[in-house]
C-alpha positions in Angstrom: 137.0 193.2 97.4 139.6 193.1 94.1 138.2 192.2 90.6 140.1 188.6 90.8 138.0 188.0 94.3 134.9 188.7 92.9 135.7 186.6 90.0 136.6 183.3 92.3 133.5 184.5 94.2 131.8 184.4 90.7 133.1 181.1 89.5 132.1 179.2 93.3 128.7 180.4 92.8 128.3 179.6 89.5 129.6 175.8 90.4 127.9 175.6 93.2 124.7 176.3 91.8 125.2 173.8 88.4 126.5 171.3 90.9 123.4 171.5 92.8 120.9 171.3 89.6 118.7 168.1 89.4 116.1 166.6 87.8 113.1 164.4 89.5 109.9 162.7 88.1 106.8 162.4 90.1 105.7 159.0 90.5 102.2 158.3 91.9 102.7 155.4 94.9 99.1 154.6 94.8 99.4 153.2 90.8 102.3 151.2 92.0 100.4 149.0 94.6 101.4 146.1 93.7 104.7 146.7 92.5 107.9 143.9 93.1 111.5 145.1 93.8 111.7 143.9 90.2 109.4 146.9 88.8 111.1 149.4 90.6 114.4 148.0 89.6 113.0 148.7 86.1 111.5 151.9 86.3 114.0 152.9 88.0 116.7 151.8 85.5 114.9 153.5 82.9 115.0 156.6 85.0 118.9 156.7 85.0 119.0 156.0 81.3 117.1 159.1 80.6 119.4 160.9 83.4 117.0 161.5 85.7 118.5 161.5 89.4 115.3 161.0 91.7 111.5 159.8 91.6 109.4 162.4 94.0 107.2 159.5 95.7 103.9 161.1 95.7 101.9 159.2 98.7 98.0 159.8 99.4 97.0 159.6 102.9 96.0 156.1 104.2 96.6 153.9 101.0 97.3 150.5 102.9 100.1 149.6 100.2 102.0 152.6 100.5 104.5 151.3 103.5 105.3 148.0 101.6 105.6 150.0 98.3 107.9 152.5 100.3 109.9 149.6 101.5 110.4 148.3 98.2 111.2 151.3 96.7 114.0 152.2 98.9 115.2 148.9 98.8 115.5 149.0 95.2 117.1 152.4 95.3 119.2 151.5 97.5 120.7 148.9 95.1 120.8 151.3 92.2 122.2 153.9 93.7 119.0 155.8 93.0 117.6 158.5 94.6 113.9 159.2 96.3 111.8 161.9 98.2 108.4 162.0 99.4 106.3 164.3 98.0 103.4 164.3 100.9 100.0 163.9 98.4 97.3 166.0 100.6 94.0 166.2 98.1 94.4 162.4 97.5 94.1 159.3 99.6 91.4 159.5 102.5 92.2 163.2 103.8 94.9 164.9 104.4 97.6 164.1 106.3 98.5 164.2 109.8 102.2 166.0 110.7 102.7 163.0 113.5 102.9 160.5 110.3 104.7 162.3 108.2 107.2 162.5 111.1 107.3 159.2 111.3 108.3 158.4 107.8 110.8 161.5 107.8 112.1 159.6 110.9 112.4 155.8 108.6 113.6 157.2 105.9 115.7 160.5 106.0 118.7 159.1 107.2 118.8 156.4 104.0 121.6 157.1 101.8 118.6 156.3 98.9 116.9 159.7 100.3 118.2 162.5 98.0 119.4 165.5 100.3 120.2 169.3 99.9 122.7 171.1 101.9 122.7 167.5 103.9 118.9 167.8 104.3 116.4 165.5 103.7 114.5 166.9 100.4 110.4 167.1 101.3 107.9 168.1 99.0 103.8 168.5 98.6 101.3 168.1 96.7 99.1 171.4 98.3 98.0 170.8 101.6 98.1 174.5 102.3 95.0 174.5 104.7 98.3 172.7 107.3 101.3 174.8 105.9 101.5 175.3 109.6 102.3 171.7 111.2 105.6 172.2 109.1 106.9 174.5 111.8 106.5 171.3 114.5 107.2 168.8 111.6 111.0 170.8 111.3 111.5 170.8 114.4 111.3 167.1 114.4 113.1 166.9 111.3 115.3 168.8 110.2 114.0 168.4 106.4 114.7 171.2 103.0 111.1 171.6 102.5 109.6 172.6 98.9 106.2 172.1 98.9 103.6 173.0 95.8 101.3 174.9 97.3 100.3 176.5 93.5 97.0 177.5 94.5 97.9 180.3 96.7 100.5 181.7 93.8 104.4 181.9 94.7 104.2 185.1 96.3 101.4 183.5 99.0 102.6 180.1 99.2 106.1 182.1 100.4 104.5 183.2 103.1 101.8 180.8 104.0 101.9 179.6 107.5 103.1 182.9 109.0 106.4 182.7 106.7 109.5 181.3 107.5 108.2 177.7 106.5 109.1 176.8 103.2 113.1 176.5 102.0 112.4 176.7 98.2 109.3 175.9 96.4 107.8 174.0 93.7 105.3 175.2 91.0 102.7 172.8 89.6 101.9 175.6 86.9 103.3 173.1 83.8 100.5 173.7 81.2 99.6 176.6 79.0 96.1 178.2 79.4 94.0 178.1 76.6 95.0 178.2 72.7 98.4 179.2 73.4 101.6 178.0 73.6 103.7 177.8 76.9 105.5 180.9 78.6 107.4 181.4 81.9 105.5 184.3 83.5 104.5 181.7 86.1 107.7 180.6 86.4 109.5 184.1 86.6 107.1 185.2 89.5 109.2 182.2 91.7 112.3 182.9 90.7 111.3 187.1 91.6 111.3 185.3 95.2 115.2 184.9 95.3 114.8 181.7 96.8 115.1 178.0 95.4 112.6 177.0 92.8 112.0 173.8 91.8 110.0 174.3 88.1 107.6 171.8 86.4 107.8 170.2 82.7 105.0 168.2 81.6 104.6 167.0 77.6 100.9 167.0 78.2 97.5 166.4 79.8 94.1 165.3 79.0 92.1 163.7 81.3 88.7 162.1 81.2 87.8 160.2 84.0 84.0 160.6 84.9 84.4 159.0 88.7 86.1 161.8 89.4 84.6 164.6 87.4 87.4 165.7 85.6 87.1 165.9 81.6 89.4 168.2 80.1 92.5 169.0 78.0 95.7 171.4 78.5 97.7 172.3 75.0 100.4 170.1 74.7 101.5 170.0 71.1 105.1 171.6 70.9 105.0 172.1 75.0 107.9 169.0 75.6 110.2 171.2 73.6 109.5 174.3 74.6 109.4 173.8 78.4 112.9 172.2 78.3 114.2 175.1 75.9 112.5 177.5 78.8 114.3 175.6 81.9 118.0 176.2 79.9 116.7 179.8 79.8 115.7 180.3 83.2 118.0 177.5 85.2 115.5 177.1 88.4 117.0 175.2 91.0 115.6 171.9 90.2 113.5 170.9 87.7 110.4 168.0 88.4 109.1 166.1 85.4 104.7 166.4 85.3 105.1 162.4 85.6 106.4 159.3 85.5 102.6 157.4 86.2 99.9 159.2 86.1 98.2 157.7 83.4 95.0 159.3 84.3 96.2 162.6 83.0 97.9 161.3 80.0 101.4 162.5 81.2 103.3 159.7 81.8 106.5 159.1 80.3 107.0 155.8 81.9 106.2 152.7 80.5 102.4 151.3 80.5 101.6 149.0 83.0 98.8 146.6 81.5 96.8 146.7 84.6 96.7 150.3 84.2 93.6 149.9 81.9 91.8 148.9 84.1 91.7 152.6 85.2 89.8 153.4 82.2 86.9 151.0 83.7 87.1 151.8 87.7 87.8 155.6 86.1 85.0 155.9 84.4 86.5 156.7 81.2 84.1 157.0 77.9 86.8 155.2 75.8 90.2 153.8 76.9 92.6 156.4 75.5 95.7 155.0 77.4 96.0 151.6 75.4 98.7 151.8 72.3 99.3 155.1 73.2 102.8 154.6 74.2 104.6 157.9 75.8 108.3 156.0 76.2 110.0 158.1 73.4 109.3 161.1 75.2 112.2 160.2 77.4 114.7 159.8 74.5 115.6 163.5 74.5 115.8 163.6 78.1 119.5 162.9 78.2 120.9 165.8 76.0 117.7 167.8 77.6 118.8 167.4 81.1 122.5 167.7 80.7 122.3 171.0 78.7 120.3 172.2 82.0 122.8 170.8 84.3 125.6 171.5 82.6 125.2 174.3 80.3 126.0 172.1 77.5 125.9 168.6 76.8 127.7 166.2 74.6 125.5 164.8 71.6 125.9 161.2 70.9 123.6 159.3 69.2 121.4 160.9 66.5 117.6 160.5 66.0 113.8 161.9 65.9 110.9 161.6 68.5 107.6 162.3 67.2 103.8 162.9 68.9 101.1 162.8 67.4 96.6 162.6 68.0 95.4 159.9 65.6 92.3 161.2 65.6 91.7 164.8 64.2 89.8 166.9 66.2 86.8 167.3 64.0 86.3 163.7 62.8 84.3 162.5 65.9 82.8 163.4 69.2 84.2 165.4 71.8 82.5 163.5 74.6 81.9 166.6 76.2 86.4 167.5 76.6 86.5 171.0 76.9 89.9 172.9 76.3 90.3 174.4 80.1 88.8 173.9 83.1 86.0 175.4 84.5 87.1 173.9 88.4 89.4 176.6 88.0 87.8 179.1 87.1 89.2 179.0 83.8 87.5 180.4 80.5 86.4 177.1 78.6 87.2 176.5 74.8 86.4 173.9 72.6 89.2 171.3 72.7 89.6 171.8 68.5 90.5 175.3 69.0 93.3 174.2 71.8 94.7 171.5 70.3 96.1 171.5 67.2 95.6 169.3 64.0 99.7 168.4 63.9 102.4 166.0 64.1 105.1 167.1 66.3 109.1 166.1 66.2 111.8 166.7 67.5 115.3 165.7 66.6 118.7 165.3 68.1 121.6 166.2 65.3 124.8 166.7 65.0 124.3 168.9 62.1 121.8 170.1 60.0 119.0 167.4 58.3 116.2 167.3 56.5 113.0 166.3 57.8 110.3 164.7 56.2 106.5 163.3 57.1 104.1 161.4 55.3 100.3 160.7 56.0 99.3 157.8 53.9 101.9 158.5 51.4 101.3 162.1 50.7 104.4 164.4 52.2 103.1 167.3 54.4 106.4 170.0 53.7 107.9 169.2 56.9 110.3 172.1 58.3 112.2 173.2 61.5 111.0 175.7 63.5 113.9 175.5 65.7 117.4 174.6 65.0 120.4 173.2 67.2 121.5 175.8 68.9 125.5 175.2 68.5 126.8 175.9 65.0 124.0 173.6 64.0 124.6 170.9 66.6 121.8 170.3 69.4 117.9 169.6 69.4 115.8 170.7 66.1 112.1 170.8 66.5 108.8 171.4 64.0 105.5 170.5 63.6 103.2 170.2 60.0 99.5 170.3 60.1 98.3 167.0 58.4 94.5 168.9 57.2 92.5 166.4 55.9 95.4 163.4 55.2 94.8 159.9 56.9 96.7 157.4 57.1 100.1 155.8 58.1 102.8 158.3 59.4 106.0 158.2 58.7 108.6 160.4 59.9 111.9 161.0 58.7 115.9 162.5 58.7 117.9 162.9 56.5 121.4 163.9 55.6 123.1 164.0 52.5 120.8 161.2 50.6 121.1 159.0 53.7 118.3 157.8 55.8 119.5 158.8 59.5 116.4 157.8 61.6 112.5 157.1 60.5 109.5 156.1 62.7 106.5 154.8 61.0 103.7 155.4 63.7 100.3 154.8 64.1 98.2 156.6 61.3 96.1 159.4 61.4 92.5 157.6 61.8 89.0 159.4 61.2 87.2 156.4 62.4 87.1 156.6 66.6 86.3 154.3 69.0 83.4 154.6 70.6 83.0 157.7 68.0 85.2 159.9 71.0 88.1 161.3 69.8 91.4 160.4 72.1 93.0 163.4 73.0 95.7 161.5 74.2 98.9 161.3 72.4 101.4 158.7 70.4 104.5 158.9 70.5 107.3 157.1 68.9 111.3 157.2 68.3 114.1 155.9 66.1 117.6 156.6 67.5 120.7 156.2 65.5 123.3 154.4 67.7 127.2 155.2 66.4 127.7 151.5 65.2 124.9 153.2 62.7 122.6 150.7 64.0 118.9 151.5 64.5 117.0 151.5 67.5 113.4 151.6 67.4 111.4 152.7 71.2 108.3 152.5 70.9 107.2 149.6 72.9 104.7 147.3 73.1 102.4 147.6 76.1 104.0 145.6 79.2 102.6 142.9 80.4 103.0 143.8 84.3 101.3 146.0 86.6 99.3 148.5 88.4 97.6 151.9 88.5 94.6 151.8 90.8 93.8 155.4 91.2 94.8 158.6 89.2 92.7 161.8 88.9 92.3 162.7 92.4 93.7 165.9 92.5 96.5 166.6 90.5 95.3 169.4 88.5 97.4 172.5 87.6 96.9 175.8 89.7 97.6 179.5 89.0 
């Protein structure tokens, strides 16, 4: 083969793969039960503004609202032209599930133009279920599905193999969280990609959790981790990347929009304090579309400037810990208190089309706001930082800068040492300020919507090595 052959060979490689990159977010069925074509429309329409091209439906065996939610779904899909998958939930629901239904849904839906295919396959995924990897050998034969589950628990080198091998067409890592006090790294990630087949890698902005019904009460790092995990998946290019989720409120990782009836979680959860309400997570998904297009494309076109910014309210010393440990002893994890994992910081990170300056304020006082990471094209691109606010409270105020001009500023909620219930919420706030072209400003942090429904989280869903 001549150098000018291996170059075309190259080049259709190279497209292929970009061409095939996408992005999903996991959406939890079971907290959309009772969900109108209207609320999908609207998730859904959110979805595509942060250019996100397909919700994996993650469906817990023998939830009776699951079929009409499916229906729904597709049918508001359908419309959008929006895309789905099934992500077959087997730790949730009643037990796990049976290959005969899971045929029959393949069977329903596959051939729906809303069903997002690979190679002109329909695209399945898991949550575990390893204990059955092997009724996938008689549910392919059925169906002739590109199956990536998560089975995280075995690692990527067992889950490839699980089932006697030849099973699994890529595979998906639920491994989105750092361990411990530290930051995020790919080693996880890298032992996948070692596998030379497709891998579809998680990014998650946080997790806390402290639901008492089902005996989970514990914190991952997030801090800087929504930043760093996209600036890892440009690095490493995986397949397909799945965003750690839309809905699971439980776990404090949503980047959807709160459903009001998903406090009531916080009561049938057994939740210690409700650490989901005015806690918005919406301007997470502001940097999604120059996030996701630098992943698909290599590089992406920056429009409109602005700053996202997360934050605790409470610092970690003021009150109780109500027992949150940083880690998980359920996997075997060595535990830490959740002040040494999480730090005492406001986070931010900001889209520019050149350099700014950044400033925040805690009750007036500034905090010597810097970037820790700057735009990586001749000063264009995503800047990010973080400033430890010590022992300031108050209102916060972020802002950029430019030249004596004011290009974006969120005034959030302030940093509080008085806690509810005297438990510190380990959740976070975050708010935006975008900067449309006209110079207008727009402002996303919403108010908590009035609509809607989580009636189970926390079921399994935790992160495995």
């Amino acid at each position: 083969m001549n150098f000018f052959s291996i170059a075309l060979l190259g080049l259709f490689l190279w497209a292929n793969q970009a061409l095939s990159a996408a992005v999903f977010a996991h959406f939890i069925v079971g907290n959309a039960w009772n969900y109108t074509i209207s609320d999908w429309t609207d998730d859904m329409t959110l979805a595509q503004e942060a250019h996100i091209d397909a919700f994996a439906l993650n469906m817990g065996y023998g939830d009776s609202s699951t079929a009409t939610q499916a229906v729904l779904a597709f049918e508001a899909a359908n419309k959008l032209n929006f895309k789905l998958f099934f992500s077959f939930d087997y730790e949730g629901g009643t037990g796990p599930w049976p290959s005969s239904d899971i045929i029959t849904y393949l069977q329903k839906y596959s051939t729906n133009s809303a069903h997002y295919k690979y190679n002109n396959r329909p695209f399945v995924s898991t949550f575990e279920g390893t204990g059955y990897a092997s009724d996938w050998k008689s549910i392919k034969s059925e169906i002739d599905c590109f199956f990536v589950p998560d089975w995280s628990s075995l690692g990527a080198e067992g889950a490839y193999q699980a089932g006697g091998g030849g099973i699994v067409d890529g595979l998906f890592s639920w491994g989105a969280w750092p361990s411990g006090p530290n930051n995020m790294d790919n080693s996880t990630d890298l032992t996948y990609l070692n596998l030379d087949i497709p891998y579809m890698m998680p990014a998650s902005p946080w997790f806390y959790t402290n639901l008492a019904s089902y005996s989970k009460n514990w914190l991952w790092r997030g801090d800087s981790l929504w930043h760093d995990r996209w600036e890892q998946i440009w690095d490493l290019q995986p397949e397909w990347v799945e965003i750690l989720t839309w809905n699971d409120y439980g776990e404090s990782h949503y980047i959807g929009p709160i459903r009001e009836d998903a406090l009531s979680l916080m009561t049938t959860g057994g939740a210690p304090l409700n650490y989901i309400e005015n806690m918005p997570h919406d301007g997470w998904r502001d940097l999604l579309p120059f996030a996701i297009d630098t992943y698909v494309r290599g590089n992406a076109t920056l429009g409109d400037e602005g700053v996202v910014t997360w934050y605790r309210p409470n610092p970690s010393e003021a009150c109780g810990t109500g027992g949150t440990t940083g880690n998980t002893a359920s996997e075997g994890q060595t535990l830490y208190p959740p002040a040494e994992v999480a730090q005492n910081k406001i986070f931010y990170s900001a889209m520019l089309h050149s350099h700014a300056n950044v400033t925040v304020t805690v009750g007036g006082q500034s905090l010597g706001a810097t970037w820790d990471r700057h735009g990586r094209n001749s000063g264009a691109g995503l800047y990010h930082g973080g400033v430890e606010y010590g022992s300031a409270t108050g209102k916060v105020v972020v802002s950029i800068t430019r030249d004596g001009e004011t290009l974006a500023s969120v005034a959030g909620e302030s940093i509080n040492a008085t806690c509810a219930s005297d438990l510190s919420n380990w959740n976070a706030w975050v708010g935006s300020s975008i900067t449309k072209k006209t110079n207008s400003r727009r402002d996303t942090t919403p108010p908590v919507k009035s609509r809607h429904a989580h009636r189970h989280v926390g079921r399994g869903h935790n992160r495995f090595h």
